[in-house]
N, C-alpha and C positions, 0 to 999 in steps of 0.2 A: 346256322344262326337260330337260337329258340327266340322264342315267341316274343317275350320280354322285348330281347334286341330290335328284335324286325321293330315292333310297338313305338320304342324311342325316337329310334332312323325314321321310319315312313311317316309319324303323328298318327296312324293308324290304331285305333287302340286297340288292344287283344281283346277285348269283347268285339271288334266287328271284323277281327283277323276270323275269329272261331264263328262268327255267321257268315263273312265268306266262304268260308270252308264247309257248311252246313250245305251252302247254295252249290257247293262244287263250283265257288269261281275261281279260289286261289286254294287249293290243295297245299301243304306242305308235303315236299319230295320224301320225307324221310322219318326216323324215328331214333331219337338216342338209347342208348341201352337202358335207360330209367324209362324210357316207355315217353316223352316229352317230343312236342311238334318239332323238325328242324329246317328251316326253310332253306332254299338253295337262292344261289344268284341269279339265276331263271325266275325262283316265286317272288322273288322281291321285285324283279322288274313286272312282272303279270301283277303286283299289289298297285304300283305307279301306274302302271297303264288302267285299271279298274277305277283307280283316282282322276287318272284327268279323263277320262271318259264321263266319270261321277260329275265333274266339274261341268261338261257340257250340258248337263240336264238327261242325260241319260238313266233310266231305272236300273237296276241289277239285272233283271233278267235281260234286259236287253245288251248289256254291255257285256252278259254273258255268252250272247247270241254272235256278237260280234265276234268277240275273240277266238273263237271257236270255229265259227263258219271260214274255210277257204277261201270261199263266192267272196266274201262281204265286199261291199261297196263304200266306201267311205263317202264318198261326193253325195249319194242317195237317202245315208244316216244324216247328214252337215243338213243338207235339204228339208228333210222332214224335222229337222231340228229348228231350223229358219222359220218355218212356218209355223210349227207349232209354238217357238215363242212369241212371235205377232200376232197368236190369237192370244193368248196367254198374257199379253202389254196391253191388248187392245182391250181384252177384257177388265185387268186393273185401272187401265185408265178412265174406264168409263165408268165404273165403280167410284175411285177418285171422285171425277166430274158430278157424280150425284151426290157424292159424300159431301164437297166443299157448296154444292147449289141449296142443300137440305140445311147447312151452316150459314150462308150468307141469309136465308132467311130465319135467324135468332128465334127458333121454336124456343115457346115458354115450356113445354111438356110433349110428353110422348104423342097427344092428339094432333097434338099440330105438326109434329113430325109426319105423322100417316097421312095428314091430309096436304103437305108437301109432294109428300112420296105419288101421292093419287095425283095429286094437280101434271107431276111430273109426266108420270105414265100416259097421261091422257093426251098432254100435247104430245106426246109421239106417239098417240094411239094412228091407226093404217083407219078410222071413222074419221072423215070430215066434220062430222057434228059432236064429237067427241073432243076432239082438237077446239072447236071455237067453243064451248062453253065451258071449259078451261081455261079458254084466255079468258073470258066471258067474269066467270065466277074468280078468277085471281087479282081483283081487284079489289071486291067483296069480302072476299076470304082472307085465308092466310096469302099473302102477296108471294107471288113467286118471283125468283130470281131473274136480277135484268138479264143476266145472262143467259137465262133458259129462253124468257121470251125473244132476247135477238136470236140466236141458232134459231129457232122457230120461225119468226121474220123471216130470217133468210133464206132458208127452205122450204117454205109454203108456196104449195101452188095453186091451189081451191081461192078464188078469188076474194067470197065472202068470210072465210075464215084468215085470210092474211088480213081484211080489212080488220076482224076482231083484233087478232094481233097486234096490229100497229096501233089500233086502239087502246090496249092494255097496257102497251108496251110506252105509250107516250104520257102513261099516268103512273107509270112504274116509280119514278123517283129519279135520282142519277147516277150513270154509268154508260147509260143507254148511248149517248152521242158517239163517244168514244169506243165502243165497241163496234157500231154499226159503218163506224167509219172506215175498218180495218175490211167490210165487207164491198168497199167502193173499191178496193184494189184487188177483188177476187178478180183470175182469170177467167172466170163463168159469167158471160152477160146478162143471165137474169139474174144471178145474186149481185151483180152490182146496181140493179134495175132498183131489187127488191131494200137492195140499203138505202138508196136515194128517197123510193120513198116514205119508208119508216122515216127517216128526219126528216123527211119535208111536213110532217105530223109529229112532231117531236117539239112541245115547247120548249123556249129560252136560248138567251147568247150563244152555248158551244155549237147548236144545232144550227143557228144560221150561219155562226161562222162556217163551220163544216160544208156550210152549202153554197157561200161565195166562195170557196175553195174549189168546189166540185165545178163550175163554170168554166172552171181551164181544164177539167178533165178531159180524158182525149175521146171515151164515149160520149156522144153525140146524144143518145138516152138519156143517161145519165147526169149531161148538161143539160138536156132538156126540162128535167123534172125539178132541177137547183133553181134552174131561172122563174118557172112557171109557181113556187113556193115564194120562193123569193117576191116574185111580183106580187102579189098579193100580198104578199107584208110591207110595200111600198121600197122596194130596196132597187133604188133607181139604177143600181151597176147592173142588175138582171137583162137592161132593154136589148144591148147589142145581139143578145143568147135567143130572145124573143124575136128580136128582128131575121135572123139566121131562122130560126122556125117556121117563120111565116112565108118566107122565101121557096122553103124546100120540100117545105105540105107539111111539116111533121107537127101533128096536135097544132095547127094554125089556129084552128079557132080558137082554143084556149089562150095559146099564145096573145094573137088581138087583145082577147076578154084580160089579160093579164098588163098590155098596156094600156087599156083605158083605164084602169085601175089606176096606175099610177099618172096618169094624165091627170087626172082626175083633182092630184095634191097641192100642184101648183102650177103658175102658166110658164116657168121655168122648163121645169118638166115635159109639160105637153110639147113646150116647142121644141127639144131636144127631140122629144119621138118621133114629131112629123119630119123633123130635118134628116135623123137616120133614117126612115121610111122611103123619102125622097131621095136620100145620096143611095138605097139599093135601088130602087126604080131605076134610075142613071145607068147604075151596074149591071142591073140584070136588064140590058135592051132588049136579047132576041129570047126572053124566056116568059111566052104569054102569057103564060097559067099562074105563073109568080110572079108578075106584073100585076096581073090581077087582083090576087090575095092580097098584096101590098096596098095596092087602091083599096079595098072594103076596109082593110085596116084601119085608113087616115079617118074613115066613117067617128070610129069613136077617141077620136085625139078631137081634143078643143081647142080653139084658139087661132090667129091670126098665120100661121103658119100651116097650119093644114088648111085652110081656107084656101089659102094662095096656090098651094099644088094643085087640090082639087079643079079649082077654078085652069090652073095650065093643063093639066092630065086630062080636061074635058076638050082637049083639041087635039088630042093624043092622037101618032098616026093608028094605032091600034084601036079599032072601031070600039070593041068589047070592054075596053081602058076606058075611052070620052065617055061612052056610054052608060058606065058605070060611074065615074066623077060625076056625069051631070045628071046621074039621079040621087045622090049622096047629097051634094050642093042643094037641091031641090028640099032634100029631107033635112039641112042644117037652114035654108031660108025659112024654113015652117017650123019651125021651132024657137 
């Protein structure tokens, strides 16, 4: 079959029949008596197999290496194919991701694109002080992408430089809630730690909603930092989450500091707190130490209802309990 032929049948064009043959991949067997290439039924399939080889991501030389070689491994070629197209995606993707973050922040001119690119490079520079005055200055500056700031959030671990972030990040504009929320269902307990509290510093409605949402989460952290945000914004469904904290030691004090806060609003309120403070007291009988904490608790709940436990817990069989009531009692008479 000349050249032509083969050309039409394979889609191979005779310009890369005749560089295969340059390379010694696919020789044609033969010659017609006018001197013209004539391929054999053997070269035609050696052309298909040079093709779907080609199709794999394989170079010539290498596809030449194959065919050739006895040894060849196929499992070994598939392999290094595997991996080098996953560097190969990971690297376009990541390109991608810079490409669409250098877009979402609407540079008016090429300055602002470089000082994108910089902001960019810096929050993933391997300096901790490189990273926070990046978040620092992207506020100032040209604003960088909420989405560069949450990834960032999420994976910091330098304690003063996630503060900057979450800082930045909660002056960013919006997007923010709704990205960081996708990080409360990572399998890694401190990127669920670290999205809780970026929106616990996250103004406006989707952020608290997101964080009476997070209260039923099944991390106990995580629920922690919902209710402890919450409380301070007066969001009276936080107290159960508070109460449960102050019971089991985790961030008690704050917890406390978090219902006197909302004690604080109304005498509705207070008296709900003292009343669940009181039904765990009941619950936890033989557990002293959270017995305890529950008693300094009732210290800063006001109102007729915490008066009245204080006043029974200062008879309490547990010495260290009355003990505690009746000097609390003592600090609400002198006031």
């Amino acid at each position: 079959m000349l050249i032509g032929e083969v050309a039409r049948r394979s889609g191979v064009s005779a310009r890369m029949l005749r560089h295969y043959e340059s390379l010694g991949l696919v020789r044609p067997s033969g010659r017609t008596g006018s001197g013209y290439r004539e391929y054999s039924e053997e070269d035609i399939r050696r052309i298909f197999h040079v093709e779907s080889l080609r199709s794999l991501g394989l170079t010539l030389r290498a596809i030449g290496r194959a065919l050739d070689d006895p040894g060849f491994v196929p499992s070994a070629l598939v392999g290094d194919l595997i991996r080098q197209t996953r560097e190969r995606i990971a690297a376009e993707t990541e390109l991608l991701t810079r490409l669409r973050r250098i877009d979402a922040a609407d540079p008016a001119g090429w300055e602002d694109v470089l000082q994108v690119v910089a902001l960019l490079q810096a929050l993933g520079s391997k300096s901790p002080d490189a990273r926070q005055r990046a978040a620092l200055s992207s506020v100032d500056e040209i604003p960088v992408p909420v989405e560069a700031l949450v990834e960032a959030a999420l994976s910091e671990t330098e304690p003063n430089v996630a503060g900057a972030i979450r800082w930045a990040l909660a002056r960013s504009g919006g997007g923010g809630p709704a990205l960081l929320a996708k990080g409360l269902g990572s399998p890694v307990a401190a990127v669920r730690e670290r999205a809780v509290q970026s929106l616990a510093e996250m103004p406006g409605g989707e952020a608290a909603a997101l964080l009476r949402e997070a209260l039923t989460h099944p991390d106990a952290v995580v629920r922690g930092y919902a209710a402890l945000a919450l409380g301070t914004q007066g969001a009276a469904d936080a107290v159960p989450t508070l109460i449960d904290m102050i019971a089991v030691g985790r961030n008690d004090t704050d917890a406390a500091d978090a219902l006197s806060v909302l004690a604080a609003d109304d005498t509705a309120t207070a008296d709900r707190i003292a009343t669940g403070l009181v039904d765990r007291l009941a619950h936890d009988t033989g557990e002293a130490p959270a017995r305890g904490r529950l008693t300094q608790a009732l210290a800063g709940i006001p109102g007729p209802t915490a008066s009245r436990a204080l006043v029974e817990l200062s008879h309490d069989e547990d010495r260290a309990v009355a003990l505690t009531a009746t000097y609390l009692l003592r600090l609400r008479d002198a006031r």
